[in-house]
DSSP file (Angstrom, degrees, kcal/mol; ACC not computed):
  #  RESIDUE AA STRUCTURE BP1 BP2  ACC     N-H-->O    O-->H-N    N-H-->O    O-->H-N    TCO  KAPPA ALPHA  PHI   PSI    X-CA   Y-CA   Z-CA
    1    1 A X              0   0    0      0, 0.0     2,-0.4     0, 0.0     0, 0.0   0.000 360.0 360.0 360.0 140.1  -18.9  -32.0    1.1
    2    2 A X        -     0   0    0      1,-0.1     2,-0.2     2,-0.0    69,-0.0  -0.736 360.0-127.3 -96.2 145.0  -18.4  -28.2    0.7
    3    3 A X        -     0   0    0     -2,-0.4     2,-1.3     1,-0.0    -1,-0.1  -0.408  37.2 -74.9 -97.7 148.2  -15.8  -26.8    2.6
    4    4 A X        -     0   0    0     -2,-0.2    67,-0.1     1,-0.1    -1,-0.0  -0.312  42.8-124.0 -27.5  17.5  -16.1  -23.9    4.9
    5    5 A X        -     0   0    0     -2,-1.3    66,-0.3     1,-0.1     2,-0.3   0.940  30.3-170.1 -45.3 133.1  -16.4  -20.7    3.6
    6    6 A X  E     -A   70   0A   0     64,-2.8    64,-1.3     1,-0.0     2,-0.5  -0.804  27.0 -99.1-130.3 178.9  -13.8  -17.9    4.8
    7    7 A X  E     +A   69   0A   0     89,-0.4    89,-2.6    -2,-0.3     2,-0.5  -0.726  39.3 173.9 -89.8 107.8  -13.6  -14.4    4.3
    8    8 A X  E     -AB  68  95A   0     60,-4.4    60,-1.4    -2,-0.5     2,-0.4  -0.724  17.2-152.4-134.3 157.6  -11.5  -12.9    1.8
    9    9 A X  E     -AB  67  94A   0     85,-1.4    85,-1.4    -2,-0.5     2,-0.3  -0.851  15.5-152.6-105.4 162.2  -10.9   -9.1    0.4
   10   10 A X  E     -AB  66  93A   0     56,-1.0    56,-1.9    -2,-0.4     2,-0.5  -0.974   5.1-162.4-133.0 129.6   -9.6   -8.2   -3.3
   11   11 A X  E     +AB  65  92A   0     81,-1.2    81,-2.0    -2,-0.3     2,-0.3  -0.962  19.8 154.1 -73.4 114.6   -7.8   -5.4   -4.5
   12   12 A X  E     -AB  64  91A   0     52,-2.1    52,-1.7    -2,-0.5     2,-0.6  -0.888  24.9-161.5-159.8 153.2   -7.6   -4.3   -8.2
   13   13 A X  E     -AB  63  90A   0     77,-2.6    76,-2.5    -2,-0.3    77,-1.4  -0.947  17.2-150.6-138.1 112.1   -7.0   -1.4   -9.9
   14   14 A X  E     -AB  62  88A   0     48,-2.0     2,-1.0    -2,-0.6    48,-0.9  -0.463  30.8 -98.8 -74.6 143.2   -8.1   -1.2  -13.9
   15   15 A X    >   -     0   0    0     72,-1.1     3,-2.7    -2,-0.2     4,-0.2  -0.522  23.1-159.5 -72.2 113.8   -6.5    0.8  -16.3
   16   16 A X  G >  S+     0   0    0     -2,-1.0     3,-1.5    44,-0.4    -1,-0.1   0.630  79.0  84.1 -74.7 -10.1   -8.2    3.8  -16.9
   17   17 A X  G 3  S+     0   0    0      1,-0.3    -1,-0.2    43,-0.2    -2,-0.1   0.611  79.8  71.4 -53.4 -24.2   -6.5    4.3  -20.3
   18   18 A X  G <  S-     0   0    0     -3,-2.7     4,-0.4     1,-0.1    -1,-0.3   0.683 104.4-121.2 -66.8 -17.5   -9.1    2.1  -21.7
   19   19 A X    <>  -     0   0    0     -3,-1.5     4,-2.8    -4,-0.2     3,-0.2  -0.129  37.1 -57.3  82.1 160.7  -11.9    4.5  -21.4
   20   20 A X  H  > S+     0   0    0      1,-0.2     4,-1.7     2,-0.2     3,-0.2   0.856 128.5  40.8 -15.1 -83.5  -15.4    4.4  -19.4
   21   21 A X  H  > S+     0   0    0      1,-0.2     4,-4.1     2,-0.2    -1,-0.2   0.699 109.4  51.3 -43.1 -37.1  -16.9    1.4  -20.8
   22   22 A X  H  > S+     0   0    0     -4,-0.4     4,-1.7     1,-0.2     5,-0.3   0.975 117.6  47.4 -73.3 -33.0  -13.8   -1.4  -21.1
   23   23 A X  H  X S+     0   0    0     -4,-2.8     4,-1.3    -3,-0.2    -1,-0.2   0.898 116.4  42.4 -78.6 -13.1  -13.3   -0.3  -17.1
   24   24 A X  H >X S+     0   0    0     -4,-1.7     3,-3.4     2,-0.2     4,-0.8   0.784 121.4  47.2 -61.6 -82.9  -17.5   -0.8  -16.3
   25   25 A X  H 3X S+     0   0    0     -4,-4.1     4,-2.2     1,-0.3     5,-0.2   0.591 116.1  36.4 -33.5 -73.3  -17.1   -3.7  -18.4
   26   26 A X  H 3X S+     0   0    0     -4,-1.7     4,-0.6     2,-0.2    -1,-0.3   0.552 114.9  53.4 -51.6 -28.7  -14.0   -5.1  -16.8
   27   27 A X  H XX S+     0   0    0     -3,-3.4     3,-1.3    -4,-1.3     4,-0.5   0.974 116.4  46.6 -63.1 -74.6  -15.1   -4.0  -12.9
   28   28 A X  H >X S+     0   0    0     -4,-0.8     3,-2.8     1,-0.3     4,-2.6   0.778 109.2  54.6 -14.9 -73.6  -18.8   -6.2  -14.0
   29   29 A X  H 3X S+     0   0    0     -4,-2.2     4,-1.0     1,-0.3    -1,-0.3   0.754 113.8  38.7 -54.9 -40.3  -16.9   -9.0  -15.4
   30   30 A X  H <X S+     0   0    0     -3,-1.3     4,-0.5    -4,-0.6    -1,-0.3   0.576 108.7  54.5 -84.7 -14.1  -14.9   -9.5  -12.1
   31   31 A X  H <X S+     0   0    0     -3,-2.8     4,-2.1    -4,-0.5    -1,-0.2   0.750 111.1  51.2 -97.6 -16.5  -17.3   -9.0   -9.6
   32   32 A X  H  X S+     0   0    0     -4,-2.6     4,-1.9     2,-0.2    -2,-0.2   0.741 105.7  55.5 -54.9 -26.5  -19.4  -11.8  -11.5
   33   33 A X  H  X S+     0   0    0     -4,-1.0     4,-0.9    -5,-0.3    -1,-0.2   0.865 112.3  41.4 -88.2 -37.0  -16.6  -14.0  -11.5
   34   34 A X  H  < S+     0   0    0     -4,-0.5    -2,-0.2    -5,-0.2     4,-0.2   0.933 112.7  51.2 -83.4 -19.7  -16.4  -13.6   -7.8
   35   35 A X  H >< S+     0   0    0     -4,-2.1     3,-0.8     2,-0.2    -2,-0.2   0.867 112.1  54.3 -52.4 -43.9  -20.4  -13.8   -7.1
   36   36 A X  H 3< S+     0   0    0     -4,-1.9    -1,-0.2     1,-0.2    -2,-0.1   0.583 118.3  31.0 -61.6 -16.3  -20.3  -17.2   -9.2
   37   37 A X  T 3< S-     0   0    0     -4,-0.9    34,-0.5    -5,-0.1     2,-0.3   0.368 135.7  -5.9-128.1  23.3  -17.9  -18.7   -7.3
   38   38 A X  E <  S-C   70   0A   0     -3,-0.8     2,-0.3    -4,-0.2    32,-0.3  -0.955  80.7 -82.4 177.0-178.4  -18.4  -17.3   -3.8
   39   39 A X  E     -C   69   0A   0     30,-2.2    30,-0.5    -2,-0.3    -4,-0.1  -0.598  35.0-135.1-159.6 120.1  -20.6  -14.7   -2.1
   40   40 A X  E     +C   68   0A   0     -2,-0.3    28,-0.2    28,-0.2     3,-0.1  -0.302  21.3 176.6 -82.1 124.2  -19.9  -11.0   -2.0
   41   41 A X  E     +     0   0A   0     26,-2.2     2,-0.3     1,-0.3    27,-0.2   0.503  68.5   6.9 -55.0 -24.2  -20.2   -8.8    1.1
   42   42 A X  E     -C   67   0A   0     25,-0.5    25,-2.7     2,-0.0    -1,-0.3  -0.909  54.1-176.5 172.9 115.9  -19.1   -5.4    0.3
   43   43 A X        +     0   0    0     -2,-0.3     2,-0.4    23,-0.2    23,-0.1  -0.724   8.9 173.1-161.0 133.9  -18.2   -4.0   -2.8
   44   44 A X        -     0   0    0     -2,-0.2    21,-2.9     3,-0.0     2,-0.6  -0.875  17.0-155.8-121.8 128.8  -16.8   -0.1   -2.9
   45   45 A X  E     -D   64   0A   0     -2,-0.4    19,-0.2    19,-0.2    -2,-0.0  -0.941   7.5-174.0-101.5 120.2  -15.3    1.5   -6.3
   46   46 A X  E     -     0   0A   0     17,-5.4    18,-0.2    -2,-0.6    -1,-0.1   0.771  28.4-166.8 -70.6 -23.2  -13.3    3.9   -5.1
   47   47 A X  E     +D   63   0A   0     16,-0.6    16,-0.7    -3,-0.1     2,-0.2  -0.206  46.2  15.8  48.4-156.9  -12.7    5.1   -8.9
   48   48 A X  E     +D   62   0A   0     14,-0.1     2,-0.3    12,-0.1    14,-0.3  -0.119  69.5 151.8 -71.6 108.2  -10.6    7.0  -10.2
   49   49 A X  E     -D   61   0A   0     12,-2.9    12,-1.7    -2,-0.2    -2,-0.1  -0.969  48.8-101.1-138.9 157.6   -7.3    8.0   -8.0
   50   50 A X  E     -D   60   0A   0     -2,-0.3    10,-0.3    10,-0.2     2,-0.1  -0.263  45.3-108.2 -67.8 164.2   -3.9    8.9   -8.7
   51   51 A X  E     -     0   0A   0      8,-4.7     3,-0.2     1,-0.1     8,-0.1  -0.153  19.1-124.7 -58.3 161.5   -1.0    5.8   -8.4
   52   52 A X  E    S-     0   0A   0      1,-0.3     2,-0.4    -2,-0.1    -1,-0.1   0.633  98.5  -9.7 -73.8 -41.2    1.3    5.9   -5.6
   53   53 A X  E    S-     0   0A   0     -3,-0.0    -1,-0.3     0, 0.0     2,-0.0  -0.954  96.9 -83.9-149.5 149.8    3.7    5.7   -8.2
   54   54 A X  E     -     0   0A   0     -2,-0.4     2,-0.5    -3,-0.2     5,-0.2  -0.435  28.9-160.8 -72.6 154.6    3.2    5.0  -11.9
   55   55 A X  E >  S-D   58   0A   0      3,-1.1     3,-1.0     1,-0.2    35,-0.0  -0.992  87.0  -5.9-128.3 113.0    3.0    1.3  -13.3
   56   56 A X  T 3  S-     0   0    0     -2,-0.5    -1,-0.2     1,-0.3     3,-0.1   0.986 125.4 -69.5  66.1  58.8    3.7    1.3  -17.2
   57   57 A X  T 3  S+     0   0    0     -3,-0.1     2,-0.4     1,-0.1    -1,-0.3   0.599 112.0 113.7  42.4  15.7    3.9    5.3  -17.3
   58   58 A X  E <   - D   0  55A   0     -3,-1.0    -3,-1.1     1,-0.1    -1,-0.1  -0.967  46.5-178.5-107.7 100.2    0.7    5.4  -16.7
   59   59 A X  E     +     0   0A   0     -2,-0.4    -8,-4.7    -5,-0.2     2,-0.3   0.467  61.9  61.3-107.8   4.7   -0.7    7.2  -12.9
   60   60 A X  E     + D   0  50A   0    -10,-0.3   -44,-0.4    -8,-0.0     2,-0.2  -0.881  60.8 167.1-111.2 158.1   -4.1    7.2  -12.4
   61   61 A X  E     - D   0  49A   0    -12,-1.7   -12,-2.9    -2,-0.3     2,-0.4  -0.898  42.7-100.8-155.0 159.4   -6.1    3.7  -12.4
   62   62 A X  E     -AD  14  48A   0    -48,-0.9   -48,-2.0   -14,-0.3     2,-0.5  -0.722  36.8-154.0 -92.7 131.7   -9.7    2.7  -11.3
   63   63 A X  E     -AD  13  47A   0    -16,-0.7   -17,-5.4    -2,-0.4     2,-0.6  -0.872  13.2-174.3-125.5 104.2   -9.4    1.3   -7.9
   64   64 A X  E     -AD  12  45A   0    -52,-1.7   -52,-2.1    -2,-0.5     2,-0.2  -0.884   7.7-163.0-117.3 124.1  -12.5   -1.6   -6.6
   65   65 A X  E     +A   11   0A   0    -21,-2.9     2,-0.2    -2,-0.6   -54,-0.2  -0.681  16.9 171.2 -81.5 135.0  -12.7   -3.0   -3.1
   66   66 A X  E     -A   10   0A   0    -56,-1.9   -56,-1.0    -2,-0.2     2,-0.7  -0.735  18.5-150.3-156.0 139.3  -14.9   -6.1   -3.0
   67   67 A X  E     -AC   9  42A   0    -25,-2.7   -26,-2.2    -2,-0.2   -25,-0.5  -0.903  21.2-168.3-122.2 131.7  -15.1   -8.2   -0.1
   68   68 A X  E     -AC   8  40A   0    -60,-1.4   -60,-4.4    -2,-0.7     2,-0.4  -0.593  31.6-151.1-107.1 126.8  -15.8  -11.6   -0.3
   69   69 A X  E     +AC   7  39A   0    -30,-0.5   -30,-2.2   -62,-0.3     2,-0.3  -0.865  42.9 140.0 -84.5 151.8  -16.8  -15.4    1.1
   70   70 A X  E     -AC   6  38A   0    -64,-1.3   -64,-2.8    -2,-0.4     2,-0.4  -0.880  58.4 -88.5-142.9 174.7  -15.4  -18.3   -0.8
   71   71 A X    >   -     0   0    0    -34,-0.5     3,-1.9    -2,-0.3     4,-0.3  -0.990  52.5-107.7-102.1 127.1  -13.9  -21.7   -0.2
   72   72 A X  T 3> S+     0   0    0     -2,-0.4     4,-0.7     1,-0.4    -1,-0.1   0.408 112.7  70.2 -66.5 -19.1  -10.3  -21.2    0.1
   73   73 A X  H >> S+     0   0    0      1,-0.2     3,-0.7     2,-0.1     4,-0.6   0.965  88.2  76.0 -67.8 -36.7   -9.4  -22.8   -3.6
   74   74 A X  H <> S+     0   0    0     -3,-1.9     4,-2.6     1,-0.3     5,-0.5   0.712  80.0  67.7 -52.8 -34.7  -11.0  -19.7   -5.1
   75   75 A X  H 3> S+     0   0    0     -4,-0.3     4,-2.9     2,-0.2    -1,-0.3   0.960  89.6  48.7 -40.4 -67.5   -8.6  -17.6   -4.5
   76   76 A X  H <X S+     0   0    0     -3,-0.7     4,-2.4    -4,-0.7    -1,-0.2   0.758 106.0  60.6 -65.3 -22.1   -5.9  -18.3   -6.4
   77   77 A X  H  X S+     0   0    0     -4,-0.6     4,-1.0     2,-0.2    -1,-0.2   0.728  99.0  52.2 -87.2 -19.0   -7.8  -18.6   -9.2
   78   78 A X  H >X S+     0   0    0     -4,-2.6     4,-1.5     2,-0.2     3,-0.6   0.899 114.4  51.4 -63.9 -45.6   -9.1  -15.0   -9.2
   79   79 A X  H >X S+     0   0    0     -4,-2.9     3,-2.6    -5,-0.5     4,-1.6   0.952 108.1  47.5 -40.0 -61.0   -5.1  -14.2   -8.8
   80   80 A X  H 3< S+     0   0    0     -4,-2.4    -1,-0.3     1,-0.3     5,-0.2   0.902 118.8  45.5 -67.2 -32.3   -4.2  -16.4  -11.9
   81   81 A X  H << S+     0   0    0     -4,-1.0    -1,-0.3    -3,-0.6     3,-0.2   0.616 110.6  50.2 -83.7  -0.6   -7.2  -14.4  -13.7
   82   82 A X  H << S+     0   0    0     -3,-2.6    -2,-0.2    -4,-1.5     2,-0.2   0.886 113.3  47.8 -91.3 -41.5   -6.3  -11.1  -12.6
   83   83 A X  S  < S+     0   0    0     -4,-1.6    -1,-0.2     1,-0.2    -2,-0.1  -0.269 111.0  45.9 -47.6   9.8   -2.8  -11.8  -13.7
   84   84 A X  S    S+     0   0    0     -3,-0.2     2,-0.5    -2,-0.2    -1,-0.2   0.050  96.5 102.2-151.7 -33.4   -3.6  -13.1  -17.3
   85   85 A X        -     0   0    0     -5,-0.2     3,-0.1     2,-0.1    -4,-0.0  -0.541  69.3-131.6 -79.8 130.0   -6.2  -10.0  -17.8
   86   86 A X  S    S+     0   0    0     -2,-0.5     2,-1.6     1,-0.2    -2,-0.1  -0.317  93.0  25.5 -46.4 154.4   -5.4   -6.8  -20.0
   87   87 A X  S    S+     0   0    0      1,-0.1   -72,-1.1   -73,-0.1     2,-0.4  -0.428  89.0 114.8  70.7 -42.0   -6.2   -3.6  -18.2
   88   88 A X  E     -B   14   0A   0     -2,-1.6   -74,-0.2   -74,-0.2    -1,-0.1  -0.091  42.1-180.0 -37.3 105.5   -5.9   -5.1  -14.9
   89   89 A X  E     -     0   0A   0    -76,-2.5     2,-0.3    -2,-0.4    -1,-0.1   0.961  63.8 -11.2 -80.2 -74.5   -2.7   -3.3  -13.2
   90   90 A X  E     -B   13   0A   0    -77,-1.4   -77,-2.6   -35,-0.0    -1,-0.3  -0.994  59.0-178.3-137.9 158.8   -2.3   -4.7   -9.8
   91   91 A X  E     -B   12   0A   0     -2,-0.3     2,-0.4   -79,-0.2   -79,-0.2  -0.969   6.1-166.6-146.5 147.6   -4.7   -6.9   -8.0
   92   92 A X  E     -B   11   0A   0    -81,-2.0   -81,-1.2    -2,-0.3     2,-0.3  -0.905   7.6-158.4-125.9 162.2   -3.9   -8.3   -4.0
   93   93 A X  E     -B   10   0A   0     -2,-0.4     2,-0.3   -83,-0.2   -83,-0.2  -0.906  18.1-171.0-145.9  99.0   -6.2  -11.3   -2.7
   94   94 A X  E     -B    9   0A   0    -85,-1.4   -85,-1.4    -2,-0.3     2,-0.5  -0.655  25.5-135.3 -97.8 169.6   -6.2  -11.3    1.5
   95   95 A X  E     -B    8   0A   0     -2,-0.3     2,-0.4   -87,-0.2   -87,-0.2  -0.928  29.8-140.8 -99.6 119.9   -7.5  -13.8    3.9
   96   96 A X        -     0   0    0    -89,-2.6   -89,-0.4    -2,-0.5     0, 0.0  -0.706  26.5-100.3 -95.5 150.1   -9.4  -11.6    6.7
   97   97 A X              0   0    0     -2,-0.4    -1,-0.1     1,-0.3   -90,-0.1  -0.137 360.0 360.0 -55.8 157.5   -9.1  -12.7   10.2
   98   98 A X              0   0    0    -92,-0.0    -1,-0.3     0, 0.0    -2,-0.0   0.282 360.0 360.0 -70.9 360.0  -12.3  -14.7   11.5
């Protein structure tokens, strides 16, 4: 039996240091991973904006919204693949209120 689906948002901001393509490429790859395992409401690339602060001396990063349904295991496994990936800088995973 498939378990409810709830509502969830992602943050994550690629490193723009790669150039164009590896951040296209790397935005693609991640909003596939979350279409395959879930089904995407809303997703806004902000692109390119300065850090609040730098992470690894670095202060601008490409910045993608994408909000999401899933079943509540999925989550943590986009974390543990956001967290494993090169160019990925920081990434948050919320639960939105019902």
């Amino acid at each position: 039996m498939e378990k409810a689906m709830q509502n969830y948002e992602t943050l994550f901001v690629v490193d723009v240091t790669l150039g164009e393509e590896a951040v296209k490429a790397l935005v693609e790859k991640f909003v596939a991973l979350i279409a395959e395992n879930g089904e995407i409401t809303e997703t806004n690339e902000w692109g390119k904006r300065k850090l609040a602060y730098e992470i690894n001396y670095k202060s601008e990063g490409y910045y993608v919204l994408v909000n999401f349904k899933s079943a509540a295991s999925f989550p943590a496994e986009l974390e543990r693949i956001f967290n494993i990936t090169e160019g990925i800088m920081r990434s948050i995973v919320i639960k939105k209120a019902a």
